[in-house]
Backbone and ligand atoms as CSV (ligand in chain L), in Angstrom:
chain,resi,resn,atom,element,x,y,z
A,1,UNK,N,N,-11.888,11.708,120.163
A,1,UNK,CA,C,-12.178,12.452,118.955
A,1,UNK,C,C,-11.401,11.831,117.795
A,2,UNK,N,N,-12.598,11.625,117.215
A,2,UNK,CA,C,-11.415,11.161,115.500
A,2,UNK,C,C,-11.859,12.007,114.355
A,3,UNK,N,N,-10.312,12.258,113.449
A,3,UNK,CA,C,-11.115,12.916,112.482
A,3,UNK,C,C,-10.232,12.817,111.319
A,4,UNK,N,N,-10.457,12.904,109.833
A,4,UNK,CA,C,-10.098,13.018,108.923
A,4,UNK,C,C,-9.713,13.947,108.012
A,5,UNK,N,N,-8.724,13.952,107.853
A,5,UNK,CA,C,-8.298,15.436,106.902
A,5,UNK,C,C,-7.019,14.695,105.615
A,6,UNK,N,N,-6.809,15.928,104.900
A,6,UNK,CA,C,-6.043,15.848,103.933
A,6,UNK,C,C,-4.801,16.780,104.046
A,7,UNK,N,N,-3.959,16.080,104.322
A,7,UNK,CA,C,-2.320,17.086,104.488
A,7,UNK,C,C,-2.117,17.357,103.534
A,8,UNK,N,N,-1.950,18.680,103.714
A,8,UNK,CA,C,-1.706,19.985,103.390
A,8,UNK,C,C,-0.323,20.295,102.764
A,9,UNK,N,N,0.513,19.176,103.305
A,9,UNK,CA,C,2.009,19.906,103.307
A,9,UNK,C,C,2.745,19.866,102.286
A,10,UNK,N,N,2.492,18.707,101.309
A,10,UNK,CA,C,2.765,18.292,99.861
A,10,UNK,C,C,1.624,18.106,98.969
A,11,UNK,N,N,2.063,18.143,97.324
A,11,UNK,CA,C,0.777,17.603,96.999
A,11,UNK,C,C,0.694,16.256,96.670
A,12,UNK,N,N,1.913,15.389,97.629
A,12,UNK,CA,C,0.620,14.064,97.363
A,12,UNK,C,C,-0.687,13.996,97.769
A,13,UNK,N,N,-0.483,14.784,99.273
A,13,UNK,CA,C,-2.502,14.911,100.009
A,13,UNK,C,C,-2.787,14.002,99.940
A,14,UNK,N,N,-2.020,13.364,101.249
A,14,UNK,CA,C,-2.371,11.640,101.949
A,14,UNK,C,C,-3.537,11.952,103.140
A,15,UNK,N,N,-4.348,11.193,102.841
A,15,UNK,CA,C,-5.896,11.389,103.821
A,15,UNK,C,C,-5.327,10.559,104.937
A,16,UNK,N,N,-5.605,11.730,106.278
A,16,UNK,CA,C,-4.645,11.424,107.814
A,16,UNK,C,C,-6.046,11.331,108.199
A,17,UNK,N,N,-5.609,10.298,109.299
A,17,UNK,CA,C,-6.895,9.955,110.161
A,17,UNK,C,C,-6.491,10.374,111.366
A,18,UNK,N,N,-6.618,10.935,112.090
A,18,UNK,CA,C,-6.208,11.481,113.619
A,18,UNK,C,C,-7.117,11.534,114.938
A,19,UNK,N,N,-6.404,10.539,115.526
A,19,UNK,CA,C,-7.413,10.460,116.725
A,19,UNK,C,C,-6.567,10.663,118.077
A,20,UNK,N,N,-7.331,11.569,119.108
A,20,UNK,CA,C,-7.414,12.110,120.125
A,20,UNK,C,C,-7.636,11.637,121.444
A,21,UNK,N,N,-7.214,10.785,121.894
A,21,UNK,CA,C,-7.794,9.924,123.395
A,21,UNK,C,C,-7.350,10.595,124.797
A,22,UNK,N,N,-8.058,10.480,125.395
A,22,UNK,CA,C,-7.260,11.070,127.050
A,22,UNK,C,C,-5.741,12.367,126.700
A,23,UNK,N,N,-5.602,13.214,125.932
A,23,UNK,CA,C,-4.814,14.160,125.557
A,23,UNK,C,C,-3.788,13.448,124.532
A,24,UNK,N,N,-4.091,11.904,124.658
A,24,UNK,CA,C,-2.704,11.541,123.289
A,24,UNK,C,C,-3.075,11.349,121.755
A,25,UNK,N,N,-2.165,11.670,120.992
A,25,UNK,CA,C,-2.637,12.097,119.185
A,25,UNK,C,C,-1.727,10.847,119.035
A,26,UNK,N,N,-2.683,10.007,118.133
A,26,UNK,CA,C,-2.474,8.871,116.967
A,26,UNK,C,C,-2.180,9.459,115.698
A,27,UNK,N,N,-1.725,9.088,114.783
A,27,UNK,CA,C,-2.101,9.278,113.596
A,27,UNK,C,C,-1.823,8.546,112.443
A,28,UNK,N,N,-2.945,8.014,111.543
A,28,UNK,CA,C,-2.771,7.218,110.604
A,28,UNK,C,C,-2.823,7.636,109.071
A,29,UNK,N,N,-2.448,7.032,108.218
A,29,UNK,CA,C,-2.200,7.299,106.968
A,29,UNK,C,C,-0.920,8.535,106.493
A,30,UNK,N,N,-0.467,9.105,106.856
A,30,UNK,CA,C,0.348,9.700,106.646
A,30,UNK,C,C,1.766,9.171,106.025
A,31,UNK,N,N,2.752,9.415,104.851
A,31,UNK,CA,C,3.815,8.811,104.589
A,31,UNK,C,C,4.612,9.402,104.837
A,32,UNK,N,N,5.272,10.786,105.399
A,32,UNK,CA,C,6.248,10.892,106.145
A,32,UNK,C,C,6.144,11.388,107.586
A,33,UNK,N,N,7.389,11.746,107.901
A,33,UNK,CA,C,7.835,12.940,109.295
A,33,UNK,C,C,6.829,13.755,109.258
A,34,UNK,N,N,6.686,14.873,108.308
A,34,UNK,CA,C,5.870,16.323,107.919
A,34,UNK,C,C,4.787,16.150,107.762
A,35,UNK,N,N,3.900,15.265,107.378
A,35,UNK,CA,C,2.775,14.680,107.520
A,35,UNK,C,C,2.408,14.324,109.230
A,36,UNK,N,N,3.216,13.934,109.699
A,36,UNK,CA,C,3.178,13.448,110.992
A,36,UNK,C,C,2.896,14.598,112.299
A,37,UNK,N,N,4.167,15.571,111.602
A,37,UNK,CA,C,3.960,17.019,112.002
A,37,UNK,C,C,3.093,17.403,111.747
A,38,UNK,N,N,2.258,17.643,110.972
A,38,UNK,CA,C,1.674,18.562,110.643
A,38,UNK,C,C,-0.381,17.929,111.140
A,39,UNK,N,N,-0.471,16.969,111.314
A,39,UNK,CA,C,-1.220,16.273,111.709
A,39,UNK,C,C,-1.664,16.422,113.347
A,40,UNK,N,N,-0.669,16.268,113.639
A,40,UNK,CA,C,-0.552,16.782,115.386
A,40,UNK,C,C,-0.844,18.542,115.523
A,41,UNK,N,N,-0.129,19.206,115.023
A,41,UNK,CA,C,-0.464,20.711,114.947
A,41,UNK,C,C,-1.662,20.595,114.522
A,42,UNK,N,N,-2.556,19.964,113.672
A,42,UNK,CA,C,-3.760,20.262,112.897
A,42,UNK,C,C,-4.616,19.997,114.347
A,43,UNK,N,N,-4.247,18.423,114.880
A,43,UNK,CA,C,-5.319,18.132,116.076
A,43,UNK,C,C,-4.997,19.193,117.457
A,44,UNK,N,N,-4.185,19.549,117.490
A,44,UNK,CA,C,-3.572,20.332,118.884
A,44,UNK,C,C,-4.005,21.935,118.772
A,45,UNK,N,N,-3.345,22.399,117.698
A,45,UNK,CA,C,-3.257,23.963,117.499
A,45,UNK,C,C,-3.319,24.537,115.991
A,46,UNK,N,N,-4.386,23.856,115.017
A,46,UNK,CA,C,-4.039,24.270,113.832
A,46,UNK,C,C,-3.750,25.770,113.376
A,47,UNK,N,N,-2.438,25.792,112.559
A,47,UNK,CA,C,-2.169,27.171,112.048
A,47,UNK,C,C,-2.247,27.095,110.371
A,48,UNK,N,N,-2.052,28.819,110.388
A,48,UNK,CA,C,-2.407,28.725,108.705
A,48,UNK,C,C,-1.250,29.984,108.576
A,49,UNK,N,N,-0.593,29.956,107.183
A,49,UNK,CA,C,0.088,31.327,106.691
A,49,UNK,C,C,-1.545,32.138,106.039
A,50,UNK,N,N,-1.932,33.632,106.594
A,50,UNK,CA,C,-2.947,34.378,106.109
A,50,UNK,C,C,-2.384,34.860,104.897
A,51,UNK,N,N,-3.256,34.988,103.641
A,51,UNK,CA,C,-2.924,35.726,102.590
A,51,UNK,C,C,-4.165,36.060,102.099
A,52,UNK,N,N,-3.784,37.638,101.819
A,52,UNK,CA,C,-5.237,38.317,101.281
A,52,UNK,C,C,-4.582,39.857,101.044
A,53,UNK,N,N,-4.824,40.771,100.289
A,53,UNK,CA,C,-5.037,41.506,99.878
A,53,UNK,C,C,-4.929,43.300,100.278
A,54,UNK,N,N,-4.506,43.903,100.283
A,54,UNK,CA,C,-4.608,45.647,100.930
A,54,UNK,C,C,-4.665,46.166,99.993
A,55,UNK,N,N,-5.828,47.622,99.822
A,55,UNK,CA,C,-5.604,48.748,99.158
A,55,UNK,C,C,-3.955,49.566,99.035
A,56,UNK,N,N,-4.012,49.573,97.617
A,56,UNK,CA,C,-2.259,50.589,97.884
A,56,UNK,C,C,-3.042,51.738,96.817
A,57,UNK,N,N,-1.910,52.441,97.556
A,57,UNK,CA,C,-2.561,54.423,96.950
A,57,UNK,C,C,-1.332,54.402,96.000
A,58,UNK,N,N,-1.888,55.306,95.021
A,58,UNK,CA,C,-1.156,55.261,94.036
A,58,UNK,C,C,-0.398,54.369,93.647
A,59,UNK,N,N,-0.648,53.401,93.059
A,59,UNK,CA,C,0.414,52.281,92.669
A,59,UNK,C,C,0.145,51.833,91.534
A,60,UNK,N,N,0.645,50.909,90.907
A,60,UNK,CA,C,0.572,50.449,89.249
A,60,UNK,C,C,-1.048,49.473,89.253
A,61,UNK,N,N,-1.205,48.953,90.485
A,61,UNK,CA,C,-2.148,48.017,90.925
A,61,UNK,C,C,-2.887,48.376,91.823
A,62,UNK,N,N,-4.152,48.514,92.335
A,62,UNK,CA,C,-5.091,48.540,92.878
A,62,UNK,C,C,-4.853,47.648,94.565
A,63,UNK,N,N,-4.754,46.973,94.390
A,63,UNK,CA,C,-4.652,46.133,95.815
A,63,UNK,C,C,-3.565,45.148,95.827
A,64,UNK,N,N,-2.494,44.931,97.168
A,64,UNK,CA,C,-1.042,44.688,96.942
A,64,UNK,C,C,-1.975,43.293,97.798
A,65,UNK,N,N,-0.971,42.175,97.466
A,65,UNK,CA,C,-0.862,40.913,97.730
A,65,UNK,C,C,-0.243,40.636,99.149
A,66,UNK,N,N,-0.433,40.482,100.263
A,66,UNK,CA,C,0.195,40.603,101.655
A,66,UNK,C,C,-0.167,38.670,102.250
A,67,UNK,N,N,0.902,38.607,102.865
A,67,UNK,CA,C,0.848,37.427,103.648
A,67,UNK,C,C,1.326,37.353,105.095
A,68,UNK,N,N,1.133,36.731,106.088
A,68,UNK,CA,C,2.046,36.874,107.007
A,68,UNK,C,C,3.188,35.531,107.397
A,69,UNK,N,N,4.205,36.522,107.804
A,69,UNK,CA,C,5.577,35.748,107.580
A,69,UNK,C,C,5.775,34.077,108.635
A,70,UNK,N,N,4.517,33.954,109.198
A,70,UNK,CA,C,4.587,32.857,110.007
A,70,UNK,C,C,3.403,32.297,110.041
A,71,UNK,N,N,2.707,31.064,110.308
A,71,UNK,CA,C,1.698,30.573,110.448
A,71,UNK,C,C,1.067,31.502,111.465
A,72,UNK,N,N,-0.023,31.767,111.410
A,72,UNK,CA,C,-1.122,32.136,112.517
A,72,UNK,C,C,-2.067,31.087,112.941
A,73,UNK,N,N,-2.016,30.615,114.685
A,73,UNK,CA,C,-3.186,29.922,115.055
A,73,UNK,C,C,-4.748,30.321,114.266
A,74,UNK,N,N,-4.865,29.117,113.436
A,74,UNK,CA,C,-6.833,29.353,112.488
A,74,UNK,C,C,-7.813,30.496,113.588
A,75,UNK,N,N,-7.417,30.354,115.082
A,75,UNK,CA,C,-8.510,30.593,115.799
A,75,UNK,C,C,-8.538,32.473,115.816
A,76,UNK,N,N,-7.524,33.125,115.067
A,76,UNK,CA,C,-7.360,34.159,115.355
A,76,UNK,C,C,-7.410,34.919,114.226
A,77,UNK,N,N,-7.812,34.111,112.874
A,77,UNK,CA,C,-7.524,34.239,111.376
A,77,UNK,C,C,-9.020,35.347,111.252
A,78,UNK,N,N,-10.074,35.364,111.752
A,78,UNK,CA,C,-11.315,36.465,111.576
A,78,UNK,C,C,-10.849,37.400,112.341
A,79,UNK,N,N,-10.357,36.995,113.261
A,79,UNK,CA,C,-9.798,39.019,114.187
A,79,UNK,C,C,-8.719,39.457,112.583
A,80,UNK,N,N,-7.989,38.547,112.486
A,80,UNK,CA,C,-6.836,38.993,111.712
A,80,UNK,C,C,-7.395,39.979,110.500
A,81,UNK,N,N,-8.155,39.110,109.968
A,81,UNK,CA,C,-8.991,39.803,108.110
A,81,UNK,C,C,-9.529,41.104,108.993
A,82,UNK,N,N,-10.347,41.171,109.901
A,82,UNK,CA,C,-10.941,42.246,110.116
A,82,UNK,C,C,-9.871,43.671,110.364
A,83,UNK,N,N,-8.721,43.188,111.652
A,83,UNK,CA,C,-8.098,44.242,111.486
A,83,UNK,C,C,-6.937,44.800,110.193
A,84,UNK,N,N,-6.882,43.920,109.470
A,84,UNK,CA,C,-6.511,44.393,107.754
A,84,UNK,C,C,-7.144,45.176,107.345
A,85,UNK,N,N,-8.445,45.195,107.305
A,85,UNK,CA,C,-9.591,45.652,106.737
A,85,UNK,C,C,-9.145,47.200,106.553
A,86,UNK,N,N,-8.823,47.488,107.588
A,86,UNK,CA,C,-8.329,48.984,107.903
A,86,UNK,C,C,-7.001,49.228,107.093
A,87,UNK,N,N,-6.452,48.213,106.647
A,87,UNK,CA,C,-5.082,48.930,106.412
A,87,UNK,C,C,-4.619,49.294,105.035
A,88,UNK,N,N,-3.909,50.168,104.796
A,88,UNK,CA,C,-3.811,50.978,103.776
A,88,UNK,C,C,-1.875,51.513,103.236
A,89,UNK,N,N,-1.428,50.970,101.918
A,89,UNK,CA,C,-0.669,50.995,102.193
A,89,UNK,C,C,-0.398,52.293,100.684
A,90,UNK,N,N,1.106,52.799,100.874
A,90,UNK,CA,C,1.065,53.538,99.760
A,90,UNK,C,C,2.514,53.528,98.909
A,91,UNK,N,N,2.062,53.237,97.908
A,91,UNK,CA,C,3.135,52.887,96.630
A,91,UNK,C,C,4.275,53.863,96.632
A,92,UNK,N,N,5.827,53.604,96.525
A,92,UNK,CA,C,6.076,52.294,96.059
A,92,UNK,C,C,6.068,51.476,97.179
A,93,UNK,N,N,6.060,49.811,97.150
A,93,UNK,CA,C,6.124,48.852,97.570
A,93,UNK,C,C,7.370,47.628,97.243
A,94,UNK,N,N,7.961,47.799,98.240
A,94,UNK,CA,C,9.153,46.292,97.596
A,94,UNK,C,C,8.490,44.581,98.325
A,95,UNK,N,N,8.876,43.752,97.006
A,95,UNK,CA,C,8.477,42.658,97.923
A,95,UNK,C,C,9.335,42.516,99.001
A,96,UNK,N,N,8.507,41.482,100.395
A,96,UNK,CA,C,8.951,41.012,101.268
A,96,UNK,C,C,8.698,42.217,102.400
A,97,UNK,N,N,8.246,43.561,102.095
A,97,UNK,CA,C,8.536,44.580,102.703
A,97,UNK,C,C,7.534,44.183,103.680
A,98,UNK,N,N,8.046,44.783,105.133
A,98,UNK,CA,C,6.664,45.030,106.359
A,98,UNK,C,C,5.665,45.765,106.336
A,99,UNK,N,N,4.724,45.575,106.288
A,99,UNK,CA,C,3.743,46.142,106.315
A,99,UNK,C,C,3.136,46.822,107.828
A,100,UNK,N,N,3.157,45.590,108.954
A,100,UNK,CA,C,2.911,45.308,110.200
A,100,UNK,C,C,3.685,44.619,111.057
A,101,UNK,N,N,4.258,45.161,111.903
A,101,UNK,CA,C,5.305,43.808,112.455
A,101,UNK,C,C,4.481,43.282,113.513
A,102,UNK,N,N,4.701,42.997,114.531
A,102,UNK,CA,C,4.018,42.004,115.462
A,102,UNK,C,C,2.700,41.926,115.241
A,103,UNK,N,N,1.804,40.876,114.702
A,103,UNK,CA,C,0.672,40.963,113.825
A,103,UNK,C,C,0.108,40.213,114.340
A,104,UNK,N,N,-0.604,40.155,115.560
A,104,UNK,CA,C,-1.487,39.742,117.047
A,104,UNK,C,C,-0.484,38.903,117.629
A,105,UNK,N,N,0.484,38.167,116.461
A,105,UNK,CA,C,0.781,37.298,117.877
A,105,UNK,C,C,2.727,38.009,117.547
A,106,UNK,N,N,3.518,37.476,118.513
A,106,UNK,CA,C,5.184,38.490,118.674
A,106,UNK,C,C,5.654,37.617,117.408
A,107,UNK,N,N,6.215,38.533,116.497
A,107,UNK,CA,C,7.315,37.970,115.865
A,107,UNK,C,C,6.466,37.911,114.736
A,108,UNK,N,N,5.430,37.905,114.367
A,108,UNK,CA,C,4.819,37.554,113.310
A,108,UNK,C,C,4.344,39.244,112.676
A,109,UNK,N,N,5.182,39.044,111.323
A,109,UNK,CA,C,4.957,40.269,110.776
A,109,UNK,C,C,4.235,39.713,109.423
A,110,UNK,N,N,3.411,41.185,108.625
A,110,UNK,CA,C,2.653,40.761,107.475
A,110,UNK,C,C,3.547,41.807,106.664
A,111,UNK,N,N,4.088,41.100,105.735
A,111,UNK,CA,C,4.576,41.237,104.620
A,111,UNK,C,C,4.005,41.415,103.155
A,112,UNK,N,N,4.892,42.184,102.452
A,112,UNK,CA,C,4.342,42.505,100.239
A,112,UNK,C,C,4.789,41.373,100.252
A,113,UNK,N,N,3.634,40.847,99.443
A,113,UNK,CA,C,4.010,39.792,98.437
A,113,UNK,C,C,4.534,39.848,97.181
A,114,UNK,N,N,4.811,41.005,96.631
A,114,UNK,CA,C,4.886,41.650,95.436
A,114,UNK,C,C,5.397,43.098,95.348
A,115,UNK,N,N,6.453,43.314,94.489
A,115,UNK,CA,C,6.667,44.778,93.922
A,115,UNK,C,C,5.343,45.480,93.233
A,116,UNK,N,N,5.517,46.366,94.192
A,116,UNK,CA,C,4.588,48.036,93.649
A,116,UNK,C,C,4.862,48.829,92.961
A,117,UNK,N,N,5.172,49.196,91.508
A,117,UNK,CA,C,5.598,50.660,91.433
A,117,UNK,C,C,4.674,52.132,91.612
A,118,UNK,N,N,5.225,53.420,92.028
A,118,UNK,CA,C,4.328,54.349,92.026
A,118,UNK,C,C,4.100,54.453,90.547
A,119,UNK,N,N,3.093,55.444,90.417
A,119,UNK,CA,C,2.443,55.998,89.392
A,119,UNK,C,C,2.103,57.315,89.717
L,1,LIG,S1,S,1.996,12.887,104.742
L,1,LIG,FE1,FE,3.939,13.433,103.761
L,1,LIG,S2,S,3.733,12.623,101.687
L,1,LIG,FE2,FE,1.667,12.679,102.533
L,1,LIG,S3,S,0.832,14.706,101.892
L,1,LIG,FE3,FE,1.742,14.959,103.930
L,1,LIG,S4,S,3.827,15.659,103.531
L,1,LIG,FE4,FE,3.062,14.771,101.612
């Protein structure tokens, strides 16, 4: 398997070529370490930090800014949005605050991205 992407990790966004043979990862174009890293995670197990959005009740703002505090494997990122879907939070809000702690996978909690005040 070969394939081409653009790392993610800085914005130079050096176009990695990554190829896959009998279970071993190559990888070309990349100019550092973190590129290197992050290239291998992309071909092996790509993850993403989720960020999107919750209803907050009574608050200065309509919908609070939430992320979660660790990469999530991509493959689990549509269960993830869906069970958000449901969630509902209510003002006030401090940033960094939990929202959800173990957030499908252990250790991974979804966090405010942003101060709430009530109203
Ligand atoms: S390979 Fe290194 S320099 Fe290139 S985009 Fe990735 S982190 Fe930045």
């Amino acid at each position: 398997m070969k394939k081409k992407i653009i790392c993610i990790v800085c914005p130079v966004g050096c176009e990695v070529v990554i190829t896959v043979e009998k279970g071993e990862v190559s990888v070309k174009g990349n100019k550092c370490e973190k590129g290197l890293k992050f290239a291998k995670t992309e071909a092996l197990n790509p993850v993403r930090i989720l960020t999107t959005t919750v209803p907050v009740k009574n608050g200065e703002i309509k919908f609070l800014p939430i992320k979660t505090s660790k990469p999530l494997p991509r493959k689990v990122l549509m269960e993830a949005m869906k069970k958000l879907a449901y969630v509902e939070v209510e003002a006030p809000v401090k940033t960094g605050q939990v929202i959800i702690k173990d957030f499908l996978v252990e250790n991974v909690k979804v966090v405010a991205s942003r101060r709430v005040k009530r109203v």
